[in-house]
Backbone as XML, in Angstrom:
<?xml version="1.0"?>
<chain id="A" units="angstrom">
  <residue number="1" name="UNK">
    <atom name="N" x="0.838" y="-1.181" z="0.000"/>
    <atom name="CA" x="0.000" y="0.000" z="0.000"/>
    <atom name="C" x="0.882" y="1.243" z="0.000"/>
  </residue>
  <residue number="2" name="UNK">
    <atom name="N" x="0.523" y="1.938" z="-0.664"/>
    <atom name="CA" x="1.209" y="3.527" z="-1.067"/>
    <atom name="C" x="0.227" y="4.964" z="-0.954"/>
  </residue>
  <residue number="3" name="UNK">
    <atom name="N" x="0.260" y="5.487" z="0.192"/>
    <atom name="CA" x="-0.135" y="6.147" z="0.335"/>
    <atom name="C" x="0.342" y="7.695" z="-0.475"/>
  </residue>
  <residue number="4" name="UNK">
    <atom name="N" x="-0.339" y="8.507" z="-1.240"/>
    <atom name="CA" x="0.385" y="9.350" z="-1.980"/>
    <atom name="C" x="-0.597" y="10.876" z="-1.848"/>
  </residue>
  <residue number="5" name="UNK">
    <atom name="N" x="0.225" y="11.748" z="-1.194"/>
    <atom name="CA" x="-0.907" y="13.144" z="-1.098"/>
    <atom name="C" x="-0.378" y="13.940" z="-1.731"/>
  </residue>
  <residue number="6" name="UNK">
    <atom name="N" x="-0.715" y="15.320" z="-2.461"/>
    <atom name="CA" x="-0.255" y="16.211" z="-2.862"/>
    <atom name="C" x="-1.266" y="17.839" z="-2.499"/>
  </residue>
  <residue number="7" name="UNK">
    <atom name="N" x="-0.544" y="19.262" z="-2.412"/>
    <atom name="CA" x="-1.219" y="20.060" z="-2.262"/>
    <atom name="C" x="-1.276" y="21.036" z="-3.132"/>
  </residue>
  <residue number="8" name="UNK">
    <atom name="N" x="-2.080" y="21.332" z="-3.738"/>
    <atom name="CA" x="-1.866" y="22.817" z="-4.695"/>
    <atom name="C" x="-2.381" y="23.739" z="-3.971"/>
  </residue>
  <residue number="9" name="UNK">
    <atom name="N" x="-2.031" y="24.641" z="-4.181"/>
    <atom name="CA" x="-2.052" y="26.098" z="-3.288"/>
    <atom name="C" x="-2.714" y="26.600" z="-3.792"/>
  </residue>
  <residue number="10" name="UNK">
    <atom name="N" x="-3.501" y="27.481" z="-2.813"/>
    <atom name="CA" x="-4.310" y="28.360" z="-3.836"/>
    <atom name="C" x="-4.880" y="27.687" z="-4.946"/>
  </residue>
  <residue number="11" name="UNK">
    <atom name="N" x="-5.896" y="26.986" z="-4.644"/>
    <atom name="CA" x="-6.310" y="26.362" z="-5.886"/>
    <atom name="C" x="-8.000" y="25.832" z="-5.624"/>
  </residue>
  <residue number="12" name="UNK">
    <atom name="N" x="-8.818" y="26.443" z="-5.139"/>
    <atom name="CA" x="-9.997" y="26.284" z="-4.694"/>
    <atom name="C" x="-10.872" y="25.939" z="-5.841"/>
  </residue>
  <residue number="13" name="UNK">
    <atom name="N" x="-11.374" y="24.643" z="-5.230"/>
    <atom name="CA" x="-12.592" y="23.743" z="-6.643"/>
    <atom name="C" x="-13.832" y="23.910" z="-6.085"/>
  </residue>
  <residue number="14" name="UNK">
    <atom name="N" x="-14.696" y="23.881" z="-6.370"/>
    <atom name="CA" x="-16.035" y="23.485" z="-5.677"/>
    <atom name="C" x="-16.321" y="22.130" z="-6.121"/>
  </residue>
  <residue number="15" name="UNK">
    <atom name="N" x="-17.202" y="21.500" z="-4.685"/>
    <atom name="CA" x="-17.342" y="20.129" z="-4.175"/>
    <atom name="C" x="-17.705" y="19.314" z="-5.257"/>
  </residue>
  <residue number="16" name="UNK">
    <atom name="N" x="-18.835" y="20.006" z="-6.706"/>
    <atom name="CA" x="-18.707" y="19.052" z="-7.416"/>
    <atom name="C" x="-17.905" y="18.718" z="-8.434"/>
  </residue>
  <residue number="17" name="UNK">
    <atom name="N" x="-16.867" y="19.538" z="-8.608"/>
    <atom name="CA" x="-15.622" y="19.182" z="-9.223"/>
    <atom name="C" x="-14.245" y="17.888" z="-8.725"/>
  </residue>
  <residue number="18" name="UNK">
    <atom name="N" x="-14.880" y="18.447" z="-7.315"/>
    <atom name="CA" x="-13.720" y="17.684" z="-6.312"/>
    <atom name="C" x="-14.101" y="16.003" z="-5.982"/>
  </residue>
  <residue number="19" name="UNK">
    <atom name="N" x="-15.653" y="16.186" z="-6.528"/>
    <atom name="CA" x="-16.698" y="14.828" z="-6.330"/>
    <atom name="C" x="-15.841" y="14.005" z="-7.679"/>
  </residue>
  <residue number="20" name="UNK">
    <atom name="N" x="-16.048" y="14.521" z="-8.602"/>
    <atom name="CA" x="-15.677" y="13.769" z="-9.907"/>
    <atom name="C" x="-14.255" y="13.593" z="-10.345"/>
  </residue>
  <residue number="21" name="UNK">
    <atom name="N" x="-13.554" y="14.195" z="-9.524"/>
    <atom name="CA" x="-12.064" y="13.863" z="-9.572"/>
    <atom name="C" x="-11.885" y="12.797" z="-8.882"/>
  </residue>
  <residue number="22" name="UNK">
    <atom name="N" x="-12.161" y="12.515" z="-8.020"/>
    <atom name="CA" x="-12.778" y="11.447" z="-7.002"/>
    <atom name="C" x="-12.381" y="10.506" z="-7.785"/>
  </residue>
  <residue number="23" name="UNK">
    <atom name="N" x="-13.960" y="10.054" z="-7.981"/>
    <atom name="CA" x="-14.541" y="9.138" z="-8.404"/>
    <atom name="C" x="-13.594" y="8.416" z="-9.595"/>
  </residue>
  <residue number="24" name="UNK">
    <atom name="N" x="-13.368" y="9.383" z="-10.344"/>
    <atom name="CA" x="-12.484" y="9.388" z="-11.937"/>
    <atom name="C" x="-11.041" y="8.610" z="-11.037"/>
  </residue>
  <residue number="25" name="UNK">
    <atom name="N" x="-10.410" y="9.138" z="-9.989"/>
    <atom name="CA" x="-9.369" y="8.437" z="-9.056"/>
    <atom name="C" x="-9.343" y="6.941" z="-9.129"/>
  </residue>
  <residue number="26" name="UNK">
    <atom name="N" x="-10.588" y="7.147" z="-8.157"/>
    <atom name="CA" x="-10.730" y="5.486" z="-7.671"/>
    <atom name="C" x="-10.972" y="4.678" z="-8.493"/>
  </residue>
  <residue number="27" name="UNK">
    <atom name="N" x="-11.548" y="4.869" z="-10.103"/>
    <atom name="CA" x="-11.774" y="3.876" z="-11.287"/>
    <atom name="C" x="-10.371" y="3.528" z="-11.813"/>
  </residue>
  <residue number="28" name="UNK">
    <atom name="N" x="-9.377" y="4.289" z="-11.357"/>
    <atom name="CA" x="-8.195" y="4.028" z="-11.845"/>
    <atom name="C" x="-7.518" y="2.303" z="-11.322"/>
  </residue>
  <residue number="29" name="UNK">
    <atom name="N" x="-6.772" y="1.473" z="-12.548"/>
    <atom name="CA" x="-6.472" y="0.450" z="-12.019"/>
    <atom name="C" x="-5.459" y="0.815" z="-10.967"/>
  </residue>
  <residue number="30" name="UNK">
    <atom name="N" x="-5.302" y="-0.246" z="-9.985"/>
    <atom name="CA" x="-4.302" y="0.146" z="-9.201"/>
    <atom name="C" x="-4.695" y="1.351" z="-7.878"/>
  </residue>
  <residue number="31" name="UNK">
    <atom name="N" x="-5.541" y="1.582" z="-7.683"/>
    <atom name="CA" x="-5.894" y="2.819" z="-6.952"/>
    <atom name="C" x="-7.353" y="2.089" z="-6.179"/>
  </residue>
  <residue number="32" name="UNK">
    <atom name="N" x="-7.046" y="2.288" z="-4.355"/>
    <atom name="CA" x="-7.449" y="1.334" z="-4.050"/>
    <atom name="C" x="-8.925" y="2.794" z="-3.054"/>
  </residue>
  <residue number="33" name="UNK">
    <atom name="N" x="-8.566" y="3.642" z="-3.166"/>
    <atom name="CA" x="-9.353" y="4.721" z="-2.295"/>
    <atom name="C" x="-8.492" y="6.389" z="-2.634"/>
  </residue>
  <residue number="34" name="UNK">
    <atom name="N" x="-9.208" y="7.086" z="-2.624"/>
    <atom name="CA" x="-9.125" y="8.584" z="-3.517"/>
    <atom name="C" x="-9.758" y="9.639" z="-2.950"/>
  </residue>
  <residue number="35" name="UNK">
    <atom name="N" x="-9.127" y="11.065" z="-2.409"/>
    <atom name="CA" x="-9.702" y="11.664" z="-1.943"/>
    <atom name="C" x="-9.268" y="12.683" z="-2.608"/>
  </residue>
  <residue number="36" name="UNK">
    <atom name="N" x="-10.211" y="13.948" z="-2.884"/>
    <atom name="CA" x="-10.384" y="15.175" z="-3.657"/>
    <atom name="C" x="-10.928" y="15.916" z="-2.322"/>
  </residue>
  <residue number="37" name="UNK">
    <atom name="N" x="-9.859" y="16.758" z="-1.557"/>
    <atom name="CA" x="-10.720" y="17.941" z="-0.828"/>
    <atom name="C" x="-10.213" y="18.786" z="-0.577"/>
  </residue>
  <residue number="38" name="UNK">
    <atom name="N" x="-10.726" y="20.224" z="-0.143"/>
    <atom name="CA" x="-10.175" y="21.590" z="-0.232"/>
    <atom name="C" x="-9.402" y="21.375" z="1.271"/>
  </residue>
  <residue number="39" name="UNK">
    <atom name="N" x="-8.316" y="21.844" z="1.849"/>
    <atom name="CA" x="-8.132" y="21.862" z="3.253"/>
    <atom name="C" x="-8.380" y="22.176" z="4.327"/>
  </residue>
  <residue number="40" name="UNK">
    <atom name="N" x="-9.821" y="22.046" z="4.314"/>
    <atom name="CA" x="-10.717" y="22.802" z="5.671"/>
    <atom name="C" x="-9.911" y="22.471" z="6.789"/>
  </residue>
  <residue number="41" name="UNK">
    <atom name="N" x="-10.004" y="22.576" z="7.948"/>
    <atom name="CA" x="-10.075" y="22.099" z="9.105"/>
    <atom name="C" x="-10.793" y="20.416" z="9.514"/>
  </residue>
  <residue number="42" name="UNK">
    <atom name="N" x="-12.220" y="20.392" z="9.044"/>
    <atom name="CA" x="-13.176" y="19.428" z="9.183"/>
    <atom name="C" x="-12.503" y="18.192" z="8.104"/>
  </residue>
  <residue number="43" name="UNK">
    <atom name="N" x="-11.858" y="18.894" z="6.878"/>
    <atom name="CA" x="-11.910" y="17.708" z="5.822"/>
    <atom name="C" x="-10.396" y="17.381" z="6.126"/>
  </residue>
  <residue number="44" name="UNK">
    <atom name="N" x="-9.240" y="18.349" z="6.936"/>
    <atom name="CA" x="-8.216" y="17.467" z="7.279"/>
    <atom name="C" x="-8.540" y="16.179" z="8.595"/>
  </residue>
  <residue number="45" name="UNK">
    <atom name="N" x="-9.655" y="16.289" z="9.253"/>
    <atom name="CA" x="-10.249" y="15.284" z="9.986"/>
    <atom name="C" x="-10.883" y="13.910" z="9.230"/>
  </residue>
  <residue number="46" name="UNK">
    <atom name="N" x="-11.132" y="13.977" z="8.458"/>
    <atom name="CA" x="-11.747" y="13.492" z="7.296"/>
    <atom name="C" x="-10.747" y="12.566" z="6.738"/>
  </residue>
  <residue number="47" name="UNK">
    <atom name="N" x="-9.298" y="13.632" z="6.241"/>
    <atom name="CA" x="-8.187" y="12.733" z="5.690"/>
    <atom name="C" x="-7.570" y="11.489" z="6.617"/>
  </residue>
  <residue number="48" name="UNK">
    <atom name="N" x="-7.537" y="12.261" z="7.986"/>
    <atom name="CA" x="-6.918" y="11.602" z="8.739"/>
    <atom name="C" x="-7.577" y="10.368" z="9.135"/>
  </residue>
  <residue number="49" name="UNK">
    <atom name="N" x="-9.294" y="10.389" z="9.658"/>
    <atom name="CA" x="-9.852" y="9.469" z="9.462"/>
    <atom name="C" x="-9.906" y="8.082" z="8.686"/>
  </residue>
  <residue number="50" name="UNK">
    <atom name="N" x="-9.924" y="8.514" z="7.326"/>
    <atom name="CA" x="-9.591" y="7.869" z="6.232"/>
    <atom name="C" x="-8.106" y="7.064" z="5.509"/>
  </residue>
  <residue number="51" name="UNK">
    <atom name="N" x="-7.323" y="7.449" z="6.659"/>
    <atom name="CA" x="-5.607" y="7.164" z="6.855"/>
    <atom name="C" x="-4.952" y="7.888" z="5.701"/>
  </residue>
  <residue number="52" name="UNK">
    <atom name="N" x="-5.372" y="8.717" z="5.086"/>
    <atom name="CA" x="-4.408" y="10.126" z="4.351"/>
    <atom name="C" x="-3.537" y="10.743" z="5.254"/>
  </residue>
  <residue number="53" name="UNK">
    <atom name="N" x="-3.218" y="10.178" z="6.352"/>
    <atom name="CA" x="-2.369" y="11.253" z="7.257"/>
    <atom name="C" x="-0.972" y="11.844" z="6.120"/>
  </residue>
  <residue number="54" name="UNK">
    <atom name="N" x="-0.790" y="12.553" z="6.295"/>
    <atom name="CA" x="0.836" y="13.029" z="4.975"/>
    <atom name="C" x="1.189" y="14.024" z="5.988"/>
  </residue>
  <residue number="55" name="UNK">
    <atom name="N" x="2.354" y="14.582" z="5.739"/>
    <atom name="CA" x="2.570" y="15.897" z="6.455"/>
    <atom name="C" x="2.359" y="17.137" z="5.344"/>
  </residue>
  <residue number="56" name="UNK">
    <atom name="N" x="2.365" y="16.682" z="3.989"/>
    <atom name="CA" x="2.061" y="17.530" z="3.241"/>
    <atom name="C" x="0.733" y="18.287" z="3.381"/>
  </residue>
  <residue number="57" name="UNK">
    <atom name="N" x="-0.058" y="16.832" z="3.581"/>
    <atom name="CA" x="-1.383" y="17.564" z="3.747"/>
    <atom name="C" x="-1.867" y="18.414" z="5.477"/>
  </residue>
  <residue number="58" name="UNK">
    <atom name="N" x="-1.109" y="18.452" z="6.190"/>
    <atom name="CA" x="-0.822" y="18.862" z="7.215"/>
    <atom name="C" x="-1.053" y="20.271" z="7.072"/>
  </residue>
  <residue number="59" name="UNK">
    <atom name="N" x="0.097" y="20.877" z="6.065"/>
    <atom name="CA" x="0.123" y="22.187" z="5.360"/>
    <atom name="C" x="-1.444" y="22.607" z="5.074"/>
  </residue>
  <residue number="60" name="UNK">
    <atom name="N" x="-1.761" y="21.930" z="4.532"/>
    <atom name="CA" x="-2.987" y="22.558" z="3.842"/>
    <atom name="C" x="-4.040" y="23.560" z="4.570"/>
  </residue>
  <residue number="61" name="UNK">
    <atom name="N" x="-4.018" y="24.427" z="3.575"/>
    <atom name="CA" x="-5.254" y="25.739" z="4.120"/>
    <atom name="C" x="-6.668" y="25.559" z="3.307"/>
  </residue>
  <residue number="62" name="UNK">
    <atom name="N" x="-7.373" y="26.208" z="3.789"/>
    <atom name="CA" x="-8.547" y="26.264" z="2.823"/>
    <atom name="C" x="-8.768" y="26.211" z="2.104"/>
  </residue>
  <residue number="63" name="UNK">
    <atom name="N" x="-7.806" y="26.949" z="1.189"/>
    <atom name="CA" x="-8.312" y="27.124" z="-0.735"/>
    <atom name="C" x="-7.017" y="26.558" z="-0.832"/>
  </residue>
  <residue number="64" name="UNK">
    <atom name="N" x="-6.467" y="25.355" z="-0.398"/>
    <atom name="CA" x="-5.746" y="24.715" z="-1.016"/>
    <atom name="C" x="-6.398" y="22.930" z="-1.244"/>
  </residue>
  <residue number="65" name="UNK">
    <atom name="N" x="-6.256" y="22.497" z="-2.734"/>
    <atom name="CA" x="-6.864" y="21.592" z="-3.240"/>
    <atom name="C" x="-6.027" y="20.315" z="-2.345"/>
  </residue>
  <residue number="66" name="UNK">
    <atom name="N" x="-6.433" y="19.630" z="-1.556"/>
    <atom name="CA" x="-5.826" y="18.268" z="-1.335"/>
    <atom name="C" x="-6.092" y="17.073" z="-2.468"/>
  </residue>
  <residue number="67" name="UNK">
    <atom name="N" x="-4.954" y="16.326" z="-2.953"/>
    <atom name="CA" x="-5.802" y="15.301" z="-3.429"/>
    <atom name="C" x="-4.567" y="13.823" z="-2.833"/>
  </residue>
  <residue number="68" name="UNK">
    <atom name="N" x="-5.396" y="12.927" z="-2.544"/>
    <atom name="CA" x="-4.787" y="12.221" z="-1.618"/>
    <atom name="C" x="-4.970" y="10.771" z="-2.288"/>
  </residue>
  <residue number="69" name="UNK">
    <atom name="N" x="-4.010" y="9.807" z="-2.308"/>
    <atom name="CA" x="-4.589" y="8.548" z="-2.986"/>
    <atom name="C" x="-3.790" y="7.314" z="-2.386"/>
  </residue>
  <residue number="70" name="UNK">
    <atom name="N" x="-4.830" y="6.374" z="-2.169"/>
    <atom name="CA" x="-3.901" y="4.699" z="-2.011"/>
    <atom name="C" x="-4.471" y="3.933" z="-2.715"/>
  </residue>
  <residue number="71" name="UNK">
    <atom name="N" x="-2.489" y="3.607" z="-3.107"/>
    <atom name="CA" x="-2.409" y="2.713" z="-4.561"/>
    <atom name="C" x="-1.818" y="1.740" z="-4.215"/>
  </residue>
  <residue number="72" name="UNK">
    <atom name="N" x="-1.479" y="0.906" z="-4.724"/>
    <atom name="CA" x="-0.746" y="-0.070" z="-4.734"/>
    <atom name="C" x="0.234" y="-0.313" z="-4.764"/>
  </residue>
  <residue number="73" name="UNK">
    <atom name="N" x="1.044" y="0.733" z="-5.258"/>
    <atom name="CA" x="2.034" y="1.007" z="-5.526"/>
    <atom name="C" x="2.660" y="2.582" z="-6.302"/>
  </residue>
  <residue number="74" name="UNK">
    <atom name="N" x="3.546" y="3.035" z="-6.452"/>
    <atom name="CA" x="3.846" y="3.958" z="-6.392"/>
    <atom name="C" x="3.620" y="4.856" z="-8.075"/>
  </residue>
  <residue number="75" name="UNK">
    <atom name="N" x="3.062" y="3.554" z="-8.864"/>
    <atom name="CA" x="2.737" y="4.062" z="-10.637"/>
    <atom name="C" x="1.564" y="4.487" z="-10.650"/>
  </residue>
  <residue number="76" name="UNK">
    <atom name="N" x="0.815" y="3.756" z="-9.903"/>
    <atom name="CA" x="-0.805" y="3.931" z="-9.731"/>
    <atom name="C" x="-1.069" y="5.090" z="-9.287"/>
  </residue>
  <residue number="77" name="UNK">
    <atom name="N" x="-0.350" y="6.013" z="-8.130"/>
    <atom name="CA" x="-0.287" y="6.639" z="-7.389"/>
    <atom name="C" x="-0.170" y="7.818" z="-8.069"/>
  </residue>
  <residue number="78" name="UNK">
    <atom name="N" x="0.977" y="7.576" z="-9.057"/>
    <atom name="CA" x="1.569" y="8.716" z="-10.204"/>
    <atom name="C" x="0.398" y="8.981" z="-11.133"/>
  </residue>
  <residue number="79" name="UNK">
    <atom name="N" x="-0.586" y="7.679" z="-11.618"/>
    <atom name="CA" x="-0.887" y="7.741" z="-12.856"/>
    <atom name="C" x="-1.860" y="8.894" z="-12.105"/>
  </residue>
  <residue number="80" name="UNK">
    <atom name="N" x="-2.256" y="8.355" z="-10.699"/>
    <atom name="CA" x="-3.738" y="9.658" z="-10.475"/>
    <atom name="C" x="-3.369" y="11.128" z="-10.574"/>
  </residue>
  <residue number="81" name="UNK">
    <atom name="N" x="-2.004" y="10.755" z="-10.346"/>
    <atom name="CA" x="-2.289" y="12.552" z="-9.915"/>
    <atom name="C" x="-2.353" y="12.848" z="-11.866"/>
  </residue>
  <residue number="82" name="UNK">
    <atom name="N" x="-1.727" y="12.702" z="-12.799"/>
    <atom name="CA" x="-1.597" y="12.753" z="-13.827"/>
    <atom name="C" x="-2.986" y="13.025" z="-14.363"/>
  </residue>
  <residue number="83" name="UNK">
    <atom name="N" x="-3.976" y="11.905" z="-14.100"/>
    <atom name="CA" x="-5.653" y="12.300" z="-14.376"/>
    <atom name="C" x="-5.942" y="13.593" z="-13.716"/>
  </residue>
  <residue number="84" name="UNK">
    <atom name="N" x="-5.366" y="13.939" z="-12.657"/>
    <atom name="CA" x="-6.210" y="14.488" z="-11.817"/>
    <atom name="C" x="-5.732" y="16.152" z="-12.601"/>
  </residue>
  <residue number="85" name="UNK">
    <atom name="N" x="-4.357" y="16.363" z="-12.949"/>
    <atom name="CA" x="-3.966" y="17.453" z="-13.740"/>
    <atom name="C" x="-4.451" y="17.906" z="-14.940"/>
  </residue>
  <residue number="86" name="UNK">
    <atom name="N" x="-4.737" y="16.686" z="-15.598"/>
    <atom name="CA" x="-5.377" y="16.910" z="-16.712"/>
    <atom name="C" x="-7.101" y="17.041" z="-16.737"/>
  </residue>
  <residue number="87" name="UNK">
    <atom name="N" x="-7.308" y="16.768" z="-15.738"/>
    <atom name="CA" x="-9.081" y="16.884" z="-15.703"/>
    <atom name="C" x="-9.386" y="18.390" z="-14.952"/>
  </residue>
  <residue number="88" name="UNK">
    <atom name="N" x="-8.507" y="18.924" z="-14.290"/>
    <atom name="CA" x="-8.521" y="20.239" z="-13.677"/>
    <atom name="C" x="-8.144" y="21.481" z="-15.240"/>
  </residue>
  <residue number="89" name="UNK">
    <atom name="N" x="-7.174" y="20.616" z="-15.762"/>
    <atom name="CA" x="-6.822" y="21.291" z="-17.491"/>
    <atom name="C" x="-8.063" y="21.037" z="-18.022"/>
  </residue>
  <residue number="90" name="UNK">
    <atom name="N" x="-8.850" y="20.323" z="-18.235"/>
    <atom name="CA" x="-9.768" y="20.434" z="-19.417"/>
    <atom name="C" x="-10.776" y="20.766" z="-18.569"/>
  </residue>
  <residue number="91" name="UNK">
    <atom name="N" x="-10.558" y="21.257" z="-17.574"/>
    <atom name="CA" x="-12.203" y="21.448" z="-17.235"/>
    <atom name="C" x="-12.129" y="23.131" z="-16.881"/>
  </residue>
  <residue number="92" name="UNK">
    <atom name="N" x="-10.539" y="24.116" z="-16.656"/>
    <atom name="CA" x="-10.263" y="24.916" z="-16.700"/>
    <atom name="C" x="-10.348" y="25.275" z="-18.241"/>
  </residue>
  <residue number="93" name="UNK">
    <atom name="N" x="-9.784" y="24.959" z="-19.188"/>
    <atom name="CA" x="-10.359" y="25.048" z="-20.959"/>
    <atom name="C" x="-11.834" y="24.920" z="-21.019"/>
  </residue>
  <residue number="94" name="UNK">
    <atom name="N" x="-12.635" y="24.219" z="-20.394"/>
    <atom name="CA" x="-13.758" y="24.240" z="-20.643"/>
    <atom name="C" x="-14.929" y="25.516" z="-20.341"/>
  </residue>
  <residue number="95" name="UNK">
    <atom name="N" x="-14.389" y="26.027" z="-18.972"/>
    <atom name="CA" x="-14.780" y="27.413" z="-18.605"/>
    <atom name="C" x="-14.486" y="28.575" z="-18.886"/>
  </residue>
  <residue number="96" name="UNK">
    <atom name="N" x="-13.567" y="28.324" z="-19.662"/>
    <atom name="CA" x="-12.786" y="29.526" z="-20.634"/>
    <atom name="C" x="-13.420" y="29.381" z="-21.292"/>
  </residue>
  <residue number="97" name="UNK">
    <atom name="N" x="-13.655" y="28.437" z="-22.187"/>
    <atom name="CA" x="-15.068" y="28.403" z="-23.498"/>
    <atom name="C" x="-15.842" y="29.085" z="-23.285"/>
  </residue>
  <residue number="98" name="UNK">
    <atom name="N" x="-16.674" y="29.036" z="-22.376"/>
    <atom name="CA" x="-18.081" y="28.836" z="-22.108"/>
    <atom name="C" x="-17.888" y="30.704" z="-21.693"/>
  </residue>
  <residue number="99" name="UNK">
    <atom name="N" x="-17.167" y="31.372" z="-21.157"/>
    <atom name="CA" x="-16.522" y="32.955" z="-21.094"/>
    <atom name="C" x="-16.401" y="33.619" z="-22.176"/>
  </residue>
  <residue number="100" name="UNK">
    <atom name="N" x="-16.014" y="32.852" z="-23.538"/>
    <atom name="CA" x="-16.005" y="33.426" z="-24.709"/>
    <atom name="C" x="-16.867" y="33.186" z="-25.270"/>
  </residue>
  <residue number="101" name="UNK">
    <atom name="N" x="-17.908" y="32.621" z="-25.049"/>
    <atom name="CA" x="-18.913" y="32.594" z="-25.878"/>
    <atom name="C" x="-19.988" y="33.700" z="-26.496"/>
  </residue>
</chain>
C-alpha cells in the first residue's frame, strides 16, 4: 500500500468538481481509495480518518486543493495525480469556453 498526497495552493474547486475527480481516481487500475478535498479544518479530519495522514497535507489551508490517494504502488499513485492534472486542465479550458462565448 502507497499512500500518496499532494497540495496545490491556492487552488480552490467546488465540491462538485472535487466529487468527480474522485470518483475518476478510484476507477483508476491500481488505486485502491481517492480523496479530492479543499483543506478545511473538518476535511483534514476526514483525511486523517480515512488514513491520508501526509505531512504535506498537514500544510494545507482552505483554498488549497488536497488530493490524496492509495495505490498499490507507487505508478498507480503517479498515474492519479496525472488524471487528476489533466481533468482540472480540461475542465479549466472548458470554462474559458463557455466565457467566450
Amino acid at each position: 500500500m502507497v499512500v500518496k498526497a499532494v497540495v496545490w495552493s491556492s487552488f480552490y474547486q467546488d465540491s462538485i468538481a472535487l466529487m468527480q475527480v474522485a470518483e475518476a481516481l478510484r476507477a483508476l487500475p491500481g488505486v485502491r481509495e481517492a480523496a479530492a478535498l479543499m483543506g478545511t479544518p473538518a476535511n483534514h479530519e476526514l483525511l486523517r480518518s480515512a488514513g491520508f495522514s501526509t505531512p504535506a497535507i498537514d500544510t494545507a489551508g482552505a483554498n488549497d486543493l488536497v488530493l490524496a490517494v492509495d495505490a498499490e504502488s507507487d505508478a498507480p499513485a503517479a498515474a492519479a495525480s496525472e488524471v487528476a492534472k489533466g481533468f482540472f486542465t480540461a475542465r479549466r479550458q472548458a470554462l474559458a469556453a463557455q466565457v467566450h462565448v
